[in-house]
BALOBA-1460 file (C-alpha; in Angstrom, 3 decimals):
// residues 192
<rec num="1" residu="x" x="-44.101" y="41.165" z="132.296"/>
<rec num="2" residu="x" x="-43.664" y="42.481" z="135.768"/>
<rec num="3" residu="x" x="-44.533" y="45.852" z="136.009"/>
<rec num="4" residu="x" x="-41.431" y="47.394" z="137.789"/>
<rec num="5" residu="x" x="-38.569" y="47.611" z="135.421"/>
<rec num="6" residu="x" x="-35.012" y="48.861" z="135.756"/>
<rec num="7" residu="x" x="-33.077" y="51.373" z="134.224"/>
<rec num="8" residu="x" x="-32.207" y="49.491" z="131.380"/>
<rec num="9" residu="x" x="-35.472" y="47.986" z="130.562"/>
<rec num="10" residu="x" x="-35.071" y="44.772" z="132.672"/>
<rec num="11" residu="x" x="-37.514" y="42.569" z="134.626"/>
<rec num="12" residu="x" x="-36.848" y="43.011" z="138.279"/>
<rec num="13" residu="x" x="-36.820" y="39.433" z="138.760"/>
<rec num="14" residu="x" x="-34.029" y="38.877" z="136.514"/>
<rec num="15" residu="x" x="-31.887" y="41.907" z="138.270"/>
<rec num="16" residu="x" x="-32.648" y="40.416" z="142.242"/>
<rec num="17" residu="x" x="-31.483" y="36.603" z="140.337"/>
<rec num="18" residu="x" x="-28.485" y="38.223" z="138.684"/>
<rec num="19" residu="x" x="-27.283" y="40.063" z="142.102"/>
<rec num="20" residu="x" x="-27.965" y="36.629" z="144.491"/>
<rec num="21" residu="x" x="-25.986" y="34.963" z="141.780"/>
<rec num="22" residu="x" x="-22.912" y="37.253" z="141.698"/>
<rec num="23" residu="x" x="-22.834" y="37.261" z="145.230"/>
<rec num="24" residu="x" x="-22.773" y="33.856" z="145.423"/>
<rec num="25" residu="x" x="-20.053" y="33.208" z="142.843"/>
<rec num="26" residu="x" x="-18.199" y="35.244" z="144.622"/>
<rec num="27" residu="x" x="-18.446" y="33.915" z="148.116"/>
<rec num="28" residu="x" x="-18.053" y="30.044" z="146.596"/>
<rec num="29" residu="x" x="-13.962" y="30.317" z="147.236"/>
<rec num="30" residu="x" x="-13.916" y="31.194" z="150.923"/>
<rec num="31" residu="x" x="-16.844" y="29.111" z="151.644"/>
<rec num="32" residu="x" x="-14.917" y="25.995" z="149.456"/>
<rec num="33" residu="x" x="-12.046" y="26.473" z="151.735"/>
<rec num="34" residu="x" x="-13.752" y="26.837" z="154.763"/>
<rec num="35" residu="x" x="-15.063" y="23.412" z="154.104"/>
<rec num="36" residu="x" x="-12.642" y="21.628" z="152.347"/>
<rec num="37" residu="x" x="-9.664" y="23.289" z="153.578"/>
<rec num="38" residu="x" x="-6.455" y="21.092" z="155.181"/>
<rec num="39" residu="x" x="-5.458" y="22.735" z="158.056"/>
<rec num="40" residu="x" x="-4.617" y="22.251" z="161.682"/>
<rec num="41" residu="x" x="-7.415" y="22.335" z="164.005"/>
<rec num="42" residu="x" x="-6.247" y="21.739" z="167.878"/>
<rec num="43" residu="x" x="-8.592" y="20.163" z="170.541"/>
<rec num="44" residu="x" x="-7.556" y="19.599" z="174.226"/>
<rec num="45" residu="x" x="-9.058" y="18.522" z="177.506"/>
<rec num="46" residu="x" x="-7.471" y="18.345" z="180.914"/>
<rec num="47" residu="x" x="-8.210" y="16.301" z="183.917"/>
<rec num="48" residu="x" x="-9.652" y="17.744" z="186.994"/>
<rec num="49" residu="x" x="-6.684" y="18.358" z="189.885"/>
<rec num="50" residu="x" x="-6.165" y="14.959" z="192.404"/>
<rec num="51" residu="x" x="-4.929" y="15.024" z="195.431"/>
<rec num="52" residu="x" x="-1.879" y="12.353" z="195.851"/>
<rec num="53" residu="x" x="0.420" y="11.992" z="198.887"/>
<rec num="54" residu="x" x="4.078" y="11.823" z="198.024"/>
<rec num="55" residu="x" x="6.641" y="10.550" z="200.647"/>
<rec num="56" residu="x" x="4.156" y="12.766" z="203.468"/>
<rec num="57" residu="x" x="3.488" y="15.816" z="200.873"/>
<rec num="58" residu="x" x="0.404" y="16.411" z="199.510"/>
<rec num="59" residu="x" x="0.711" y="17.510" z="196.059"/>
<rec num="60" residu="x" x="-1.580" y="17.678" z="193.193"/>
<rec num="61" residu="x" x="-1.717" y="15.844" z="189.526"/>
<rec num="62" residu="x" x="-3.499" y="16.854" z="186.496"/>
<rec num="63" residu="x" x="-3.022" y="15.830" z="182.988"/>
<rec num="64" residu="x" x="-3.830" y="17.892" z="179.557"/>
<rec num="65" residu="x" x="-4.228" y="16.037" z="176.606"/>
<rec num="66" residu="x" x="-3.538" y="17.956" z="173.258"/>
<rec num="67" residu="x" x="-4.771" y="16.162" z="169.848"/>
<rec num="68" residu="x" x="-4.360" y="17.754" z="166.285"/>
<rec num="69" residu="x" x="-8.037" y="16.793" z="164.773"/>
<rec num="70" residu="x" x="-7.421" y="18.810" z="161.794"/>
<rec num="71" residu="x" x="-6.345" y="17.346" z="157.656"/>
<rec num="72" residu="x" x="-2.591" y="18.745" z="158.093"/>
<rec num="73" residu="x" x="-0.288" y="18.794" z="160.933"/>
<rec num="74" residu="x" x="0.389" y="21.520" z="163.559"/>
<rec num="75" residu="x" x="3.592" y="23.087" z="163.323"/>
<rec num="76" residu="x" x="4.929" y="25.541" z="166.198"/>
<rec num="77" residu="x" x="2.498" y="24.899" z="169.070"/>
<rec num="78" residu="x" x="2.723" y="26.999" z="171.827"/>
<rec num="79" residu="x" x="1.318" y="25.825" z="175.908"/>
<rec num="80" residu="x" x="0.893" y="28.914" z="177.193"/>
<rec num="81" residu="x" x="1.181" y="28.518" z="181.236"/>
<rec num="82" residu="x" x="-0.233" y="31.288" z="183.830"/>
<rec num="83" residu="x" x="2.386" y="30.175" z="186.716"/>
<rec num="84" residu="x" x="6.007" y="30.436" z="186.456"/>
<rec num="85" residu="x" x="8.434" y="27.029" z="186.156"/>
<rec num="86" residu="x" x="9.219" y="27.130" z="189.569"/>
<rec num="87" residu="x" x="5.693" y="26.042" z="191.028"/>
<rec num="88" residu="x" x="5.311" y="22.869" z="188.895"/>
<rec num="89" residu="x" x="6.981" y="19.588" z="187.016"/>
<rec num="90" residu="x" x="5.339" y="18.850" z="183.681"/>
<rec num="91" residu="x" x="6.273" y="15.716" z="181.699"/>
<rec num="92" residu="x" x="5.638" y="16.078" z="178.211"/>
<rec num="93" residu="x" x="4.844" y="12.722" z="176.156"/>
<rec num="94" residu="x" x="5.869" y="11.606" z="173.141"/>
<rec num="95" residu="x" x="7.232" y="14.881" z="171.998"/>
<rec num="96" residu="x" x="10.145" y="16.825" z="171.733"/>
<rec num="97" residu="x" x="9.908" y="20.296" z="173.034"/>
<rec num="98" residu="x" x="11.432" y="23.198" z="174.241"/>
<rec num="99" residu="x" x="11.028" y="25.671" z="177.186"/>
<rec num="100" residu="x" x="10.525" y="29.700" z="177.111"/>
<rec num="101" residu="x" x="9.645" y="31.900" z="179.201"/>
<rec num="102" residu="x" x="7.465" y="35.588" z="178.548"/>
<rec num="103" residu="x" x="8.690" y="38.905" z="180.079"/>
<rec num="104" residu="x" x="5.787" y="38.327" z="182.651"/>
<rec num="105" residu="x" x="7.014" y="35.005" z="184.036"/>
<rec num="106" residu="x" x="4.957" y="32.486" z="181.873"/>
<rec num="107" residu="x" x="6.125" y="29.573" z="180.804"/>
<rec num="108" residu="x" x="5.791" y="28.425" z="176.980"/>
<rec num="109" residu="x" x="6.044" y="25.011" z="175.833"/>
<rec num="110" residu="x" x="6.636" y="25.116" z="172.391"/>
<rec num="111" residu="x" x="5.915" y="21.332" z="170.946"/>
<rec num="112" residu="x" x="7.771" y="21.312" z="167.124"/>
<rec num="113" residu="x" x="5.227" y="19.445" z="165.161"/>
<rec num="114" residu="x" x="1.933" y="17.466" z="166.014"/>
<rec num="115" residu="x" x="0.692" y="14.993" z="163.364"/>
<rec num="116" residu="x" x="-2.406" y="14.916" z="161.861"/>
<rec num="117" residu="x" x="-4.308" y="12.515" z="164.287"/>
<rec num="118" residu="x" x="-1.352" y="12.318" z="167.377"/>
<rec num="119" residu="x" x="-1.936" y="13.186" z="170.536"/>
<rec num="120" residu="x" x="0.125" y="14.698" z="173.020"/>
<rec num="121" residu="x" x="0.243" y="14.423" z="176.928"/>
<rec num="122" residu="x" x="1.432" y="16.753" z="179.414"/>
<rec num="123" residu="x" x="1.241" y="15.275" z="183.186"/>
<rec num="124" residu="x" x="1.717" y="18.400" z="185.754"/>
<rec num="125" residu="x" x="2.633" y="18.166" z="189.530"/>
<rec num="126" residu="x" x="2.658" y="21.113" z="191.568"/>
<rec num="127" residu="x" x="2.072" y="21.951" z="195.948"/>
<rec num="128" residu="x" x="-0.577" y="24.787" z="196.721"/>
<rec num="129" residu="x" x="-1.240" y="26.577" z="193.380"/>
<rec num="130" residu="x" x="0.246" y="30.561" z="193.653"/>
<rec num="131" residu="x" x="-2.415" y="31.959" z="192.425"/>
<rec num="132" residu="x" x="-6.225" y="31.597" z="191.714"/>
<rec num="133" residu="x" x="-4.946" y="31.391" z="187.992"/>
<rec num="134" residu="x" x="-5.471" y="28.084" z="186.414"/>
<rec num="135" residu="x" x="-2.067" y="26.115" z="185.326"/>
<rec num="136" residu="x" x="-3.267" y="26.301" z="181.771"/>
<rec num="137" residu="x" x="-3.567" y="29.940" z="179.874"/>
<rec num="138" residu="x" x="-3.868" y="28.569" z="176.168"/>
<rec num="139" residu="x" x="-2.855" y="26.597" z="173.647"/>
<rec num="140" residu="x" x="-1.801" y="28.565" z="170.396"/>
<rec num="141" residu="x" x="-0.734" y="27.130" z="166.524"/>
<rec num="142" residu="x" x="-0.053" y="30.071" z="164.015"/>
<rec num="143" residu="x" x="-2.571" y="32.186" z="164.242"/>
<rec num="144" residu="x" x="-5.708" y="29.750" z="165.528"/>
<rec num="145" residu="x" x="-6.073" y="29.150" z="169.784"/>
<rec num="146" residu="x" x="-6.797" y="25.285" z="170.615"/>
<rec num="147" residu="x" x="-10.540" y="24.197" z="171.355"/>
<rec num="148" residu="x" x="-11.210" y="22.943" z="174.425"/>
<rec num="149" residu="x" x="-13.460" y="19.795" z="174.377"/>
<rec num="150" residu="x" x="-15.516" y="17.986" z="177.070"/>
<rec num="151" residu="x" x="-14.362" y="14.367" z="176.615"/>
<rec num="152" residu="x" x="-11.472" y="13.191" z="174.128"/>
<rec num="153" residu="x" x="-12.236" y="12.086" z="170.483"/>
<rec num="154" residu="x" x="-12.017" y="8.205" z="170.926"/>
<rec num="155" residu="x" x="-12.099" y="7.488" z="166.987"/>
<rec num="156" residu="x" x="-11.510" y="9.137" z="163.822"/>
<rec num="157" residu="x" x="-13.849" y="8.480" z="160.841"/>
<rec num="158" residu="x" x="-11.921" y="7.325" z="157.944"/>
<rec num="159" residu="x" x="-11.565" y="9.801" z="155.059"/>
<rec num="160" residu="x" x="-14.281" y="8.716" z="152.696"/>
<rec num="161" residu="x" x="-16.345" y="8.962" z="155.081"/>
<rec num="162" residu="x" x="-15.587" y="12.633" z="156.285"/>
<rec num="163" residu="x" x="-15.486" y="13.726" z="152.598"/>
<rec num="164" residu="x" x="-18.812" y="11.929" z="151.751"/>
<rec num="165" residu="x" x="-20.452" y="14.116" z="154.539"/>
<rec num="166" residu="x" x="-18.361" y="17.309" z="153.758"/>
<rec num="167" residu="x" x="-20.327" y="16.869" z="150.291"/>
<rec num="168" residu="x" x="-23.293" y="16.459" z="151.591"/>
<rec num="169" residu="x" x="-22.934" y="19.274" z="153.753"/>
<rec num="170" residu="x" x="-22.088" y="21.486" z="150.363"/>
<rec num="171" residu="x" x="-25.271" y="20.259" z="148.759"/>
<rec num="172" residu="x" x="-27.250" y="21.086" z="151.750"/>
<rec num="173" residu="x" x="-25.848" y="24.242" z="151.942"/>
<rec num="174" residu="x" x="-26.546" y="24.624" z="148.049"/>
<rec num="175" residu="x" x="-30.092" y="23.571" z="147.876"/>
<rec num="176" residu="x" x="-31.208" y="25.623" z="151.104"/>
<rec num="177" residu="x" x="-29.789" y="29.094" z="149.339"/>
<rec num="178" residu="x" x="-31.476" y="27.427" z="146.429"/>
<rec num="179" residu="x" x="-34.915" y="27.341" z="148.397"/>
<rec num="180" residu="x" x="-34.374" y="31.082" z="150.064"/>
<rec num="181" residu="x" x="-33.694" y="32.426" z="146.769"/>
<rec num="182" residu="x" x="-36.906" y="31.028" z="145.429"/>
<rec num="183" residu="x" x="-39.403" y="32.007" z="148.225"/>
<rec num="184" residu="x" x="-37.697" y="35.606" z="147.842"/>
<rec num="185" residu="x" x="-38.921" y="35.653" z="144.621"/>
<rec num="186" residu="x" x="-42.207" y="34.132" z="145.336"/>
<rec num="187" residu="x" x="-42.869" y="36.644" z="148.205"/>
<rec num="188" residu="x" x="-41.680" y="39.380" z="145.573"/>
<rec num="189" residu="x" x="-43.851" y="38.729" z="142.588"/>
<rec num="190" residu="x" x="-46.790" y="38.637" z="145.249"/>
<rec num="191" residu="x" x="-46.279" y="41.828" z="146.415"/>
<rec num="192" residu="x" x="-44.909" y="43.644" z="143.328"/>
């Protein structure tokens, strides 16, 4: 028997196990939905600005490309846009949307609904930006801002596949707490 006991006559090993436990039992619901959870989960990436020459203007291109990567769609996504309308032409593909404007001059671009998987595409044109703002502020669903991402997601795994490694992920996850626990207690019996 260990020679430090508790109040109630416990070994001290036994308390330090009971406490990791309850603390884990009761962080297993928000870590279960952090990884298992079907939600939206917005990704975008944007073209650099080109230079194009139309009918003896110069005026410059870039495209954003907005794809819900995420296990449910996206419902109420806001563009967020530092400039005001006047200073460029967007086309918006394949979606429906709508136009609104802040009290500061922004324009929103709210897109109804993306699908899980879709991809949207928003082309701008604009002359001499106004400002040494860039076009894009952010892109916003509920309460979550969109990640931006260095090259576009060419495939999607299929769902067996992302579930098999979301397991594996959870019995990684379980067997390394599993480990820590253990080598507290080793390093505790050694110096108690």
């Amino acid at each position: 028997m260990s020679p430090l006991k508790d109040l109630v006559g416990q070994d001290i090993n036994t308390v330090i196990i009971g406490i990791v436990s309850a603390l884990v039992v009761a962080s297993l619901p928000k870590i279960l939905d952090l990884v298992f959870s079907r939600r939206p989960r917005l990704v975008y990436w944007q073209t650099k600005p080109s230079y194009v020459d139309l009918n003896a203007q110069f005026v410059q291109t870039e495209t954003l490309f907005i794809q819900n990567v995420g296990g449910q769609e996206a419902q109420d996504v806001r563009v967020i846009h530092n400039w005001q309308r006047d200073t460029f032409k967007a086309v918006v593909q394949p979606l429906e949307y709508s136009e609104e404007q802040t009290p500061r001059g922004q324009v929103v671009f709210r897109l109804p609904t993306i699908h899980q998987g879709e991809m949207c595409v928003i082309t701008y044109v604009h002359s001499t930006p106004p400002s040494q703002d860039p076009l894009l502020n952010s892109i916003r669903v509920n309460d979550h801002i969109a990640r931006p991402v260095s090259a576009p997601t060419a495939s999607r795994y299929p769902k067996w596949a992302i579930w098999f490694y979301k397991v594996l992920a959870f019995i990684g996850a379980w067997l390394a707490l599993y480990i820590i626990i253990r080598v507290l207690i080793l390093v505790w019996q050694i110096l108690f």
